[in-house]
N, C-alpha and C positions, 0 to 999 in steps of 0.2 A: 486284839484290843483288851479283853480278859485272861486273864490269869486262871487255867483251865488245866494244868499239870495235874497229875495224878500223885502228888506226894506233895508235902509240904517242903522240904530239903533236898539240895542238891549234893553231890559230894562236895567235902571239903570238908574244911572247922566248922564243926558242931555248932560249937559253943560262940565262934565269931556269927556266925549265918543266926541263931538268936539272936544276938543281942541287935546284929542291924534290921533282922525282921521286926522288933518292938521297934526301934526308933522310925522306920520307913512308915507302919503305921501310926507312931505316934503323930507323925506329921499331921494325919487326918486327924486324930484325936483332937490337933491344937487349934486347928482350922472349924471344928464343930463349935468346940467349948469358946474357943476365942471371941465366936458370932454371940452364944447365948449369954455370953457374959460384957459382953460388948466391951472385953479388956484387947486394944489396942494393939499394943507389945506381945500379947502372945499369938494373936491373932496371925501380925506379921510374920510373926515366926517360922511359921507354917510352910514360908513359901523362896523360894527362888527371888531374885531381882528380877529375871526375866523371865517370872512365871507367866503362864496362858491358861484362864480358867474360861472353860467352856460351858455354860450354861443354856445353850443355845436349843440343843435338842429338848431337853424336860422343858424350855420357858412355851417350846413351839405347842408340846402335847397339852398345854395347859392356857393355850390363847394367847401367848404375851409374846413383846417382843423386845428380850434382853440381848444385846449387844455383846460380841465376843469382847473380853477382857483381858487388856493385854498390858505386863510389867506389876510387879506386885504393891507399887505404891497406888495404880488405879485401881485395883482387885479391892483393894485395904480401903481407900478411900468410898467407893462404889457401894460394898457391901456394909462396912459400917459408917452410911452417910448418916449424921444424927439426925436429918430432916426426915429419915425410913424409921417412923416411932412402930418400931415394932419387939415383939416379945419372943424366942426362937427356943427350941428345946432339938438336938441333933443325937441321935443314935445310932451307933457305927456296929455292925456285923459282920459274921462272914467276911473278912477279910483274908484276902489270900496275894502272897508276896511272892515274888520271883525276885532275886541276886542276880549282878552280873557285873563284879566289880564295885564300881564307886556310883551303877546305875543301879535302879529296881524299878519296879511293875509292882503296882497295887491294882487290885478289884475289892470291891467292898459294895456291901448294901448301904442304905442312910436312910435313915427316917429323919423327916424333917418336918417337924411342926411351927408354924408361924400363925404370930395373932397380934392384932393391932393392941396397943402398948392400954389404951381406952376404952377396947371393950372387946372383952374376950369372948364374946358369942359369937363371933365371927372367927374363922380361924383359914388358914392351908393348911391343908397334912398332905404330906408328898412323900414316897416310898421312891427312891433312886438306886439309877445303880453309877458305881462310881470307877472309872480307871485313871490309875492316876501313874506319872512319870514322874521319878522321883530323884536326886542326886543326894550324893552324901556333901554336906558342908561342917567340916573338921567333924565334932563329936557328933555332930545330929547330920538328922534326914530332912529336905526339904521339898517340896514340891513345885516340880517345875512345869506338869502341866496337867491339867483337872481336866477329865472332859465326863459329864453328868447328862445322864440320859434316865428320863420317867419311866416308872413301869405302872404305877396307878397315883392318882392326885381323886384327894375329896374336898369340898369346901371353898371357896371364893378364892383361887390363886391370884387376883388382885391385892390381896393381903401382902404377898410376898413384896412388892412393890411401895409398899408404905399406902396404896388409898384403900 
C-alpha cells in the first residue's frame, strides 16, 4: 500500500523517471491547493474520470461517516460543494513515488487544516497518510485512486463536513 523502497530511483532514464516523479506528485499538489483555493478546474485536474477517493478510514478514526467516492465528477462535486463553507490549508511531505510505465504509487504525509468560513475558533487539523494510484494522461499525472488513512486529528472533525 506504501511506497517503502529503499532508493528513490529505479533503473532506467534518469532524467524521464524525474520529470514524471514531479508530475505524479504534482497531482497531490493540485488536489491540496485546488480544495484551499476552491478553484474548480484545477482541482479537477488532479484526477482520473474514474478516480476512487477513499476517505473512509481517517473519516472513521475521527467519528464521521463519509462515504466512499466514486468518478471524479462526484469527488469534485462532494468536496467542493459550496454549501461546505469552509476555509482549508493542505500540506504535502514525504512523498515518495514508485514508476512502472504509464502507472505510479505515491505515499505521502498531508496536513490538513480545516475551519469553518465564519469562525475560525473552531478548526480540524488532521495529519494523514496518503497512497495514491496514479496513471499518466498525455503530459500530466492524474490520480486515479486516493485512499487516506488518519494517524492523529485535533479539534472538532465536524468542521470538515461544513457544521
Amino acid at each position: 500500500m506504501y511506497v517503502t523502497r529503499d532508493s528513490a530511483f529505479g533503473k532506467g532514464d534518469l532524467p524521464r523517471q524525474l520529470i514524471d516523479r514531479e508530475e505524479v506528485i504534482d497531482a497531490l499538489y493540485r488536489f491540496g491547493l485546488g480544495q484551499d483555493l476552491r478553484d474548480r478546474e484545477l482541482f479537477t485536474s488532479a484526477f482520473a474520470a474514474d478516480a476512487v477517493l477513499d476517505f473512509r478510514p481517517a473519516a472513521i478514526k475521527c467519528g464521521l461517516d463519509i462515504p466512499l467516492m466514486e468518478g471524479r465528477d462526484t469527488i469534485v462535486d462532494l468536496i467542493l460543494n459550496p454549501e461546505i463553507r469552509i476555509d482549508t490549508t493542505h500540506v504535502v511531505t514525504n512523498a515518495r513515488v514508485t514508476l512502472d510505465g504509464d502507472t505510479a504509487r505515491l505515499t505521502a504525509i498531508v496536513e490538513a487544516q480545516h475551519l469553518p468560513k465564519d469562525d475560525h475558533t473552531r478548526h480540524a487539523l488532521l495529519k494523514n497518510l496518503y497512497s495514491v494510484d496514479a496513471v499518466r494522461d498525455g503530459s500530466r499525472w492524474v490520480m486515479r485512486r486516493v485512499h487516506i488513512d488518519n494517524v492523529w486529528y485535533t479539534g472538532d472533525p465536524w468542521v470538515i463536513t461544513g457544521k
